[in-house]
N, C-alpha and C positions, 0 to 999 in steps of 0.2 A: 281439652280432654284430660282427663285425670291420670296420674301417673301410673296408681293401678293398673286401669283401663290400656294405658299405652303400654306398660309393659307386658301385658295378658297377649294381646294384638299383637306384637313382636314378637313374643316367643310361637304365636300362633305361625303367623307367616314365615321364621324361622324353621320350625317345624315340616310343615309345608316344603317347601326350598328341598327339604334335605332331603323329605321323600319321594319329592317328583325326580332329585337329582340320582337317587339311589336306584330307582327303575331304568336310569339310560345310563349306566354304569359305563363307559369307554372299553371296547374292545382293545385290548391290550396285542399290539403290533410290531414290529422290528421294521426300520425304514431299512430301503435298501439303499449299497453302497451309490449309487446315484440319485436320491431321494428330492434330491433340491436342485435336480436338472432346472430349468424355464420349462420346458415340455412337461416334466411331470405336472406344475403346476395348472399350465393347458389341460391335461388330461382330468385333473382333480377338482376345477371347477365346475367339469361338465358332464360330472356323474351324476346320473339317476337317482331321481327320493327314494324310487321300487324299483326293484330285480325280481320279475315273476313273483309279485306279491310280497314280498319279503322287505319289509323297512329298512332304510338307510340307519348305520347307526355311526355315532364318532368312534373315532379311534383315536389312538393318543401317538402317533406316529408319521410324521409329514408323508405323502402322496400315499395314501392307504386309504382302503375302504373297506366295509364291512356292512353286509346285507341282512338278514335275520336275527331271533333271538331263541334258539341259541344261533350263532353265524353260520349261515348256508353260505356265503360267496365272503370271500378275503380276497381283495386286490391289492397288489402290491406295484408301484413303476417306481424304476430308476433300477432293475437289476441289469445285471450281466447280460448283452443278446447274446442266445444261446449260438452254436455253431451247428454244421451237420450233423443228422440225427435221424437213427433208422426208424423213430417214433412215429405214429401218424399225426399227418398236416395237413388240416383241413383250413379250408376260405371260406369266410359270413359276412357277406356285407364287406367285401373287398379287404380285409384282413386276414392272414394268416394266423393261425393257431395251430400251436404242437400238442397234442395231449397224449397226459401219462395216467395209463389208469391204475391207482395207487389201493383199489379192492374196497372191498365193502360200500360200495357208491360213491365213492371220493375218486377225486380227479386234481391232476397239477395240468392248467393249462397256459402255457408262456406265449405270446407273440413271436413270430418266426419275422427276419427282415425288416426289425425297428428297434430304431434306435433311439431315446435307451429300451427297454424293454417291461415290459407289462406282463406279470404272471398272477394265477386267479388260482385259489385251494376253491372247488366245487364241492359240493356235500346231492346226492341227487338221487336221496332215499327217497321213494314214493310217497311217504307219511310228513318226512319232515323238509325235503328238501326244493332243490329248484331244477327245471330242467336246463340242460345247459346248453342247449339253441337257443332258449331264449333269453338266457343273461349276454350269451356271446353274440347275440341280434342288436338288446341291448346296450349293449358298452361299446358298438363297433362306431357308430357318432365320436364318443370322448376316444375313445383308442384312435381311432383311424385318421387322425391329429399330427399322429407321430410320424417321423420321416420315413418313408421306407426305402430303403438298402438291401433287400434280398425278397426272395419269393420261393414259396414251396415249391416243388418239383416233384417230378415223379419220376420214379426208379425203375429205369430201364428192368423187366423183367430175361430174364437167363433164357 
């Protein structure tokens, strides 16, 4: 091949490279203080391409994930398990969930009774977002991996 030719063609496919890479740009994450549990690893292998239609994308942060573009679902494992919490605790698929509703259709939802712990930022705007039964239906396969140690309860009413 002629030099021209070959360096036409390299800077072609170079080009190339840089713009398929610039489209799946890394969602930019914070690992948590237990990020490099063995379990998180467990749980991180065994997430889902899609979350209610919404693409996997990388993130640049051990045991993290991120679903959409822009991200409707942020998973994070290896945080702190949360302790008693007058938030509501609901159970999917034999996992616990604490959810905090944080307004405007966003949602902090953490694992109750596992250890380490798994919490998910939801985004569950009609237009752009995911419903969150069915990411937490879901993710309950890779989450429900983890040890459990505690279980939601219900609160004796007055």
């Amino acid at each position: 091949m002629p030099p021209r030719r070959l360096l036409v063609l390299s800077a072609a496919v170079l080009v190339s490279a840089s713009v398929l890479s610039g489209c799946t740009s890394p969602v930019a994450m914070q690992p948590a203080p237990s990020a490099n549990d063995p379990l998180c690893a467990e749980v991180s292998v065994r997430l889902p391409a899609t979350l209610d239609g919404k693409e996997r994308r990388q993130t640049d942060a051990q045991a993290t994930g991120a679903w959409g573009d822009p991200a409707a679902v942020l998973l994070t494992c290896g945080i702190e398990p949360p302790g008693p919490t007058t938030l509501p605790c609901s159970t999917v698929d034999g996992v616990d969930w604490i959810i905090e509703d944080l307004g405007e259709f966003r949602f902090r939802v953490t694992t109750f009774g596992r250890t380490p712990a798994v919490e998910l930022y939801l985004d569950t705007n009609v237009d752009t977002g995911v419903s969150s039964a069915v990411v937490l239906e879901a993710l309950a396969s890779s989450v429900g991996r983890l040890p459990i140690d505690g279980a939601c309860t219900d609160v004796p009413v007055p």
